[in-house]
C-alpha positions as CSV (number, residue, x, y, z in Angstrom):
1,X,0.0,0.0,0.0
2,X,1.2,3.2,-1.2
3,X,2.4,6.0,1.9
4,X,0.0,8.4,0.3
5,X,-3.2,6.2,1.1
6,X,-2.4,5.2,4.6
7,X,-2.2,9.4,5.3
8,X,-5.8,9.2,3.3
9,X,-6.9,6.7,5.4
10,X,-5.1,8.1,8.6
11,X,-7.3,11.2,8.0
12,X,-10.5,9.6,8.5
13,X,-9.8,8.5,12.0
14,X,-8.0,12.1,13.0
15,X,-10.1,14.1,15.2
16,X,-12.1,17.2,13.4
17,X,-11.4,19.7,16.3
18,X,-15.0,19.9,17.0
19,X,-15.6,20.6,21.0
20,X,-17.9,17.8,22.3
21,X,-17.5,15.4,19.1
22,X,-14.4,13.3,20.6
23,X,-15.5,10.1,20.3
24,X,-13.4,7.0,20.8
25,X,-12.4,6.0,17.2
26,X,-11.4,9.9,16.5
27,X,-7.7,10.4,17.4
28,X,-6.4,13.7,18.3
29,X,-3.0,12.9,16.9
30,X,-1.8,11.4,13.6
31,X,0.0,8.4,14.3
32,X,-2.5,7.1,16.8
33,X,-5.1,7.9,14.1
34,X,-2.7,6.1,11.5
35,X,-2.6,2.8,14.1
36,X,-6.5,3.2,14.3
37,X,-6.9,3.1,10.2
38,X,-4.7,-0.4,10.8
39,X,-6.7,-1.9,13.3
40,X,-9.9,-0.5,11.3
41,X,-8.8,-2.7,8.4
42,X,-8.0,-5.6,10.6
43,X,-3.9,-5.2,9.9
44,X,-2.4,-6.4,13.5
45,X,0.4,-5.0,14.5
46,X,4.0,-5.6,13.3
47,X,2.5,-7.7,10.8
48,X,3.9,-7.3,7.2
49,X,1.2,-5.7,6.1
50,X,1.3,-3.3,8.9
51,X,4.9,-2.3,7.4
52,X,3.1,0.8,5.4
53,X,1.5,2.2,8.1
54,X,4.5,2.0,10.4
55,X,6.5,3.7,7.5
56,X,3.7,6.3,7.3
57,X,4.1,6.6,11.6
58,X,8.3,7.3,11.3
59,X,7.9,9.6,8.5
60,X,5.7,11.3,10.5
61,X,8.1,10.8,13.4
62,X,11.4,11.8,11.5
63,X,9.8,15.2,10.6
64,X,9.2,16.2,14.0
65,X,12.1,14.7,15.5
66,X,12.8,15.6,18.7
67,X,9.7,16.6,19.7
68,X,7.0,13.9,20.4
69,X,3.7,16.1,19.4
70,X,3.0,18.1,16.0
71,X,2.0,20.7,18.7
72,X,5.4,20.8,20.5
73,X,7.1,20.8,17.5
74,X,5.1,23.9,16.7
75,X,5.8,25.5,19.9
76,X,9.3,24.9,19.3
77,X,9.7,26.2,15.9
78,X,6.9,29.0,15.5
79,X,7.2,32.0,17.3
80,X,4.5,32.7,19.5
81,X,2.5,29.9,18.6
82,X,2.6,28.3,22.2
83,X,0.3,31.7,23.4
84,X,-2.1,30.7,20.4
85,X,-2.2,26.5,21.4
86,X,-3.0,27.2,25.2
87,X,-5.5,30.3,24.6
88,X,-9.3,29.4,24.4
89,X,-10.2,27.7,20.9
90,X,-6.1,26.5,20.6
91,X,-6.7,22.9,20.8
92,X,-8.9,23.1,17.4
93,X,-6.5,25.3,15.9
94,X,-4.0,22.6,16.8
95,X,-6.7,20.1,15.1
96,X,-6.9,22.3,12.1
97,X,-3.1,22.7,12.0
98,X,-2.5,18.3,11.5
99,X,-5.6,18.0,9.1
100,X,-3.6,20.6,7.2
101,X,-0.4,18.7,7.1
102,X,-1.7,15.2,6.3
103,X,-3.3,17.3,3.2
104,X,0.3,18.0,2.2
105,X,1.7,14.9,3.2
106,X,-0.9,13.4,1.2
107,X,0.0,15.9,-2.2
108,X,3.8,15.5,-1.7
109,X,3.7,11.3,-1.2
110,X,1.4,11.5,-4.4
111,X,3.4,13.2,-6.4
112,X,6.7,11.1,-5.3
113,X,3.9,8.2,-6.8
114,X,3.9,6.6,-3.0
C-alpha cells in the first residue's frame, strides 16, 4: 500500500477539532489515528502488512524529531504559537493545523507516486 493512502486513510480516523464530538475512534493525533486506520482494516500490529502504516508513523516521526507532538514541534519552531495552542479555541486550531499537514503529506507522497 502506497504511503499516500495510509495518510488518506489516517485522516479519517484524525479528530475534526469539533468541541464535544471526541468520540473513541477519532484520534487527536496522527499516528495514533494512523494505528487506528490499521486496526480499522484488521492489519495487526508488526505484521507485514502493517509495514506501510508504520512507514507512514516514522515519517511522521522523523519530521518532528525531537519533539513527540506536532504541537510541541510547533511551539518549538513557530514564534508565539505556544500563546495561540493554550489560549481558548487552541486545541482546534492545533486540530486544524494536522488536518492541514496530512493534506500535504498526502500531495507530496502522491506526487513522489507513493
Amino acid at each position: 500500500m502506497k504511503t499516500s493512502e495510509v495518510f488518506k486513510q489516517a485522516k479519517q480516523h484524525l479528530w475534526d477539532g469539533e468541541v464535544g464530538c471526541m468520540r473513541v475512534e477519532y484520534s487527536p493525533y496522527i499516528c495514533h489515528a494512523i494505528d487506528a486506520a490499521a486496526d480499522a482494516s484488521g492489519i495487526p500490529p508488526y505484521s507485514r502488512r502493517d509495514a506501510p502504516y508504520r512507514r507512514a508513523k516514522a515519517i511522521i516521526q522523523q519530521r518532528i524529531a525531537p519533539e513527540y507532538t506536532l504541537s510541541d514541534w510547533v511551539c518549538r519552531n513557530v514564534k508565539r504559537s505556544g500563546k495561540v495552542i493554550n489560549a481558548r479555541g487552541g486545541a482546534q486550531q492545533a486540530q486544524a493545523y494536522r488536518h492541514r499537514w496530512l493534506d500535504a503529506l498526502i500531495t507530496e507522497f502522491e506526487s513522489l507516486g507513493e
